[in-house]
N, C-alpha and C positions, 0 to 999 in steps of 0.2 A: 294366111299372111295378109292376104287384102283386104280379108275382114278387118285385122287386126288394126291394121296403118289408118283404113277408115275412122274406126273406133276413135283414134289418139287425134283425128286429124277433124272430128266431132265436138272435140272438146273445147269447152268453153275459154277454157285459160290457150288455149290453141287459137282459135277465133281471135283474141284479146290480142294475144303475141304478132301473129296476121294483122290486123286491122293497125296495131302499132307500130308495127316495123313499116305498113307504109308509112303514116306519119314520121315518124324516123328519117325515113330516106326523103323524104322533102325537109325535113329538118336538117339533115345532112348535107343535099344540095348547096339548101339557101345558105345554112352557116361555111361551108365551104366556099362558095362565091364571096360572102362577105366577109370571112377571116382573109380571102387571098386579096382582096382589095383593101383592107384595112394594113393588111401586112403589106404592099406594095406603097401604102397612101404614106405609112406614118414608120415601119418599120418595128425592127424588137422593141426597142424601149417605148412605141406605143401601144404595143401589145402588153407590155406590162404595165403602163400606164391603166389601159383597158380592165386589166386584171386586176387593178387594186381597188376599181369603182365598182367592179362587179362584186368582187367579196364584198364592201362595205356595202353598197345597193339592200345585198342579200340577207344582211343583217337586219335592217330597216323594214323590209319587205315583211320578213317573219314576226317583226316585232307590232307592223301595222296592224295584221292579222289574228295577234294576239297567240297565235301559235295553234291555234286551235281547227282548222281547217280537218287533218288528219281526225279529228273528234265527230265533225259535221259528218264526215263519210260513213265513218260508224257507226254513230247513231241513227243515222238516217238508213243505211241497210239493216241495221238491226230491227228495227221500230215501223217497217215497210206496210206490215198492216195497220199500223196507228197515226193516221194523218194529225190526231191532236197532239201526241209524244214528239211528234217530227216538226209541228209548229212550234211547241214550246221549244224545242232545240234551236229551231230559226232564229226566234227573235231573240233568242238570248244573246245566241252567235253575232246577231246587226247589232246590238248594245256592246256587245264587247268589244267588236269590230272598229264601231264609229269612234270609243274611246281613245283605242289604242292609237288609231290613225291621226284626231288631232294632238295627240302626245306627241306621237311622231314629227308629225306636221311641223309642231312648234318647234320640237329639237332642231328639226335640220334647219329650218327657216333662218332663228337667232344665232345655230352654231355656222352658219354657211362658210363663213370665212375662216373659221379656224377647222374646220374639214377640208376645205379645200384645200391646204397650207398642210392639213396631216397625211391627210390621205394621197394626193397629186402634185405634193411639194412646190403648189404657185398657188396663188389667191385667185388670178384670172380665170377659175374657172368655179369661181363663186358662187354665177349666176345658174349653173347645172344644179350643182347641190340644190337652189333654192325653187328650183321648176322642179324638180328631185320631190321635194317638200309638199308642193302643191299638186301634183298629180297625185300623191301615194294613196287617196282615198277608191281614187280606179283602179287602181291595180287590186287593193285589197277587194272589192265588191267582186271584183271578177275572180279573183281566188275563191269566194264563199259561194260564189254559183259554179264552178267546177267543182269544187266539193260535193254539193248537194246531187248535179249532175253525176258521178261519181257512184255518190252513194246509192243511188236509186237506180244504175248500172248501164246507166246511157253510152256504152262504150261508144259506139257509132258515133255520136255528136260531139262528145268532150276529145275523140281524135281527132274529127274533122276541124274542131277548133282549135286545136293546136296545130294544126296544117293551115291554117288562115294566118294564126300566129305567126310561126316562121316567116311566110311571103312576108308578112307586113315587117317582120326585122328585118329582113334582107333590103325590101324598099325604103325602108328609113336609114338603115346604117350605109346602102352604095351612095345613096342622094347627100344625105349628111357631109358623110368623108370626104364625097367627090368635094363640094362645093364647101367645106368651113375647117377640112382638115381633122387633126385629131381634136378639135371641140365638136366639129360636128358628131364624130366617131362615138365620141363620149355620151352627148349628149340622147343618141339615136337608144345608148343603152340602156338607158334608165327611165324613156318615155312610150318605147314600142307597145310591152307590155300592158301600159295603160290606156292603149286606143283600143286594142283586142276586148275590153270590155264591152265596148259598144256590139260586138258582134257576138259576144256571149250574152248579152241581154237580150239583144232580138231571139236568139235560137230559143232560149229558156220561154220566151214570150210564147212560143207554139206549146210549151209540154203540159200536157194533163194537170201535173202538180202543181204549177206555178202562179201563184196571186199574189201581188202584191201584200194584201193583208196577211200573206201565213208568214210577213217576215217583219212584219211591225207591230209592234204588243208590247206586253209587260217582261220586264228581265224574271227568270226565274232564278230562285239561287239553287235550287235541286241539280238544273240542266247545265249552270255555271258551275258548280263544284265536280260535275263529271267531266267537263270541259278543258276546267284548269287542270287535269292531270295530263290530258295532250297539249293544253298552253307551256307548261313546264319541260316537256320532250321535245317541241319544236322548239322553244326559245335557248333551251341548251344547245342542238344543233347549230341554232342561228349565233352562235354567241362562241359557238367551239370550233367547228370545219373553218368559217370564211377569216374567223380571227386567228386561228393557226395558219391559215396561210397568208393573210398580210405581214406577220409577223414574222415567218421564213422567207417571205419574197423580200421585205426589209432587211432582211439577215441575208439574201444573197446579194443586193446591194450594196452594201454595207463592204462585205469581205469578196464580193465579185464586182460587179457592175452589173449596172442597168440594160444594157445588154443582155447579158445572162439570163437575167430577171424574164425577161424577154424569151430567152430560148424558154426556160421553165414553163413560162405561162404556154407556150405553145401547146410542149408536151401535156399539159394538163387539160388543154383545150380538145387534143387530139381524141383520149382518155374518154373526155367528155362526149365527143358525140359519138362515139363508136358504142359507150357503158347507155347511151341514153337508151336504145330500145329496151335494155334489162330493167333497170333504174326503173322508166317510167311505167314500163309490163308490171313489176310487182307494187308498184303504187295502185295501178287501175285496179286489178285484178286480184290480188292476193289480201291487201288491205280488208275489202270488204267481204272477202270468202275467207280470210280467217275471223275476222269477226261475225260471222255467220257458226262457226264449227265450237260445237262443245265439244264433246266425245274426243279422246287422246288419240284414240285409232282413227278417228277421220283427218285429226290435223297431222297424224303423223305421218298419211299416206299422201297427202297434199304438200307438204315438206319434199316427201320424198320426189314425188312427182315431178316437182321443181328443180329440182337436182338433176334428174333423168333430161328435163327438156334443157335448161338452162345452159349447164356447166360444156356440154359437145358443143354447142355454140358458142361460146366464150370461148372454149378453146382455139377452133376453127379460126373466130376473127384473130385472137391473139396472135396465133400462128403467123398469119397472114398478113397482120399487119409487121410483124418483126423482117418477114424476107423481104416484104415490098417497101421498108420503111425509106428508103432515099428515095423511089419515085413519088411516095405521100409526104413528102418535106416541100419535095419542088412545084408539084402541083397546089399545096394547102397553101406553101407558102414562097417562099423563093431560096435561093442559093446563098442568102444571110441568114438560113435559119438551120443548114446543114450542120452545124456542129451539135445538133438536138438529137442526131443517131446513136451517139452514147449513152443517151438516158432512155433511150427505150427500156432495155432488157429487164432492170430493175421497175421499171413503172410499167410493165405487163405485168408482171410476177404481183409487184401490187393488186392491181386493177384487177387478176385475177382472187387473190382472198378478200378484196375488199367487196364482190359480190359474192362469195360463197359464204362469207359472214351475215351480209343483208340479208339474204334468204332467211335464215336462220331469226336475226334481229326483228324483222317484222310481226313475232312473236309478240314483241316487246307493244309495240304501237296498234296489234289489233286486241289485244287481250290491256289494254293499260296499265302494264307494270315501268310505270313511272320512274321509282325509285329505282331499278336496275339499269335502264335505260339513259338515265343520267348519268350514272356512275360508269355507264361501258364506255359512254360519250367522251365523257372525261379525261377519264383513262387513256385513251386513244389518241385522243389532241394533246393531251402532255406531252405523249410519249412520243407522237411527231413532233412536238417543240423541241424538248430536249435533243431526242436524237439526231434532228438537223442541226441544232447548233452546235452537238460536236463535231459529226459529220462535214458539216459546210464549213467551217474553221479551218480545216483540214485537208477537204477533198475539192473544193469550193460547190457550184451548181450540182455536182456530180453524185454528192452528198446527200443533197435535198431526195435524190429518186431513191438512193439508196435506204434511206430513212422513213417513207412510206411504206416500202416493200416490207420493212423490217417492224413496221407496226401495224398492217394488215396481215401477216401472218400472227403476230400477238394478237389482232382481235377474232381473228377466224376461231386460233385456240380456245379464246375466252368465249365466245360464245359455244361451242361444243360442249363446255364444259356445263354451264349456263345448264342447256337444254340437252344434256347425254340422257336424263332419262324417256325424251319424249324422242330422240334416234335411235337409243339402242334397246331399250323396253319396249318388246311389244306385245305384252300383257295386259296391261293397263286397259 
């Protein structure tokens, strides 16, 4: 039995898990400290405020990067003996990079005012969007050097940077808040991100790999056409999650209030950092070892595996957070946010097949089936559109959780179905 525990406790994707749940729990900290001061500073309705720049941000962000980030991983672990395969992928990825970001750049810059007005329903906060606009070339560089880190399986350092990360939002969003209110608050969210490159440059500067010249050359179109089938999988992401939820948090404004909006965003906040050590474990880890695996008996036993570690943890937290959930209201946030206990029950139940589906889904982004991957995307954010707007019509805020739950069980199915031969075949 000792052998055995050794053995599981040996493992790599154990290691990954370990190393990330620390960063996790400094991630947890610092975003707990600074949701409970943002919730004190500015209250729900700047929580939802918060919420609506975050979705839109997140759109911008994937769209800077051309979507292709999830590609650099893969090719780059794939191609780990061909330093010339892995350049031509480089520089392709800075040319497509550099593009996308002055696209960007220019959108937000000329659209500033009529963003601010759609998305945060005032113009006064114009001048975010447009600092928004001009930073996003940092943010992006530092996405394509986690990538490449990533790829080449630097777990150690690309944690460690996202623990730099965190402090640094927590230092930006307490000092902001404190001192400019919900402009600073706002502000703090859309700029932290892109200081963190300066501290992912330096690290990269020590690794074996890194020269400047394996990332500036000629565009290939071989490494771009491989490229664009993960530009196409993240920019649907980016185009489907953060604009389904702008679109139901407008819908619980709408037939709730801003307030509401507010509990909502919380619950989904909560959601967020408890799902992040999963989330970001099968991003580290899983990405570049299934795209390492041919053979259907090695992915199927790596699948399985995942399930084994994964799913008793997720329970556990689940659990645990439903009995403790009024003491995690008071502490996350304050006693204007108790009426968020309602919507637990349903947004566990979610939160739970919305990872037992990713597992699964990751199929999709390490092996590039593009085409299915759009379509499950789809699918999915329809069907939380639709079913919140009849739901919240009706049930109001209440709705919203209820209508999540009810289409991550629809995608857990759908994937199952997807991929029943590589769970229940094991022949092959």
């Amino acid at each position: 039995m000792i052998k055995k525990i050794g053995h599981i406790l040996s493992k790599d994707v154990v290691k990954v898990f370990s190393l990330n749940a620390m960063a996790t729990l400094v991630k947890m900290l610092t975003s707990f400290v600074s949701i409970k001061i943002v919730a004190v500073l500015i209250g729900p309705a700047g929580i939802a405020l918060l919420g609506q720049l975050s979705n839109f941000s997140s759109i911008f962000l994937s769209l800077s990067t051309g979507g292709i980030n999830s590609g650099v991983t893969k090719y780059v672990a794939q191609h780990q003996n061909s330093p010339k395969k892995i350049e031509l992928y480089l520089q392709t990825s800075v040319w497509i990079t550099i593009i996308c970001t002055i696209i960007g750049s220019i959108v937000l810059i000329l659209g500033s005012g009529y963003f601010s007005h759609l998305i945060l329903n005032d113009t006064k906060f114009q001048s975010i969007i447009i600092v928004f606009g001009i930073t996003l070339i940092l943010y992006a560089a530092n996405n394509l050097l986690l990538s490449v880190l990533n790829g080449y399986k630097h777990f150690k350092l690309y944690v460690r940077i996202n623990m730099l990360g965190s402090i640094l939002s927590l230092l930006f969003s307490a000092i902001l808040a404190y001192f400019y209110g919900i402009y600073g608050a706002l502000l703090a969210s859309i700029t932290y991100q892109s200081v963190v490159f300066i501290v992912t440059f330096l690290y990269c500067l020590k690794c074996k790999w890194f020269t400047i010249k394996s990332f500036f050359g000629r565009f290939s179109k071989f490494a771009g056409i491989r490229l664009a089938h993960y530009s196409a999988m993240a920019l649907v992401s980016a185009a489907t999650v953060p604009v389904s939820q702008l679109i139901v948090r407008s819908r619980i404004v709408q037939h709730a209030s801003l307030h509401d909006a507010g509990i909502w965003e919380g619950v989904n906040k909560i959601s967020g950092m408890y799902l992040m050590v999963i989330t970001t474990s099968l991003a580290i880890y899983y990405l570049p070892r299934f795209s390492e695996l041919v053979k259907h008996s090695e992915l199927r036993r790596e699948v399985i595996s995942a399930y084994r570690l994964i799913i008793p943890i997720l329970v556990i937290i689940s659990l645990s957070i439903f009995f403790l959930q009024k003491w995690i209201i008071l502490i996350l946030f304050n006693s204007e946010f108790l009426s968020m206990k309602e919507l637990f029950p349903f947004q566990l139940i979610g939160d739970f097949f919305k990872i037992a589906g990713w597992i699964l889904s990751f199929q999709m982004v390490a092996k590039s089936m593009s085409k299915m991957y759009v379509i499950t995307e789809l699918l999915s954010s329809v069907c939380f559109v639709v079913i919140s707007f009849l739901l919240v019509n009706r049930y109001g805020v209440y709705g919203a959780t209820v209508s999540y739950a009810i289409t991550y069980i629809f995608y857990f199915i759908l994937m199952v179905m997807i991929f029943r031969k590589l769970i229940f075949n094991r022949e092959q």
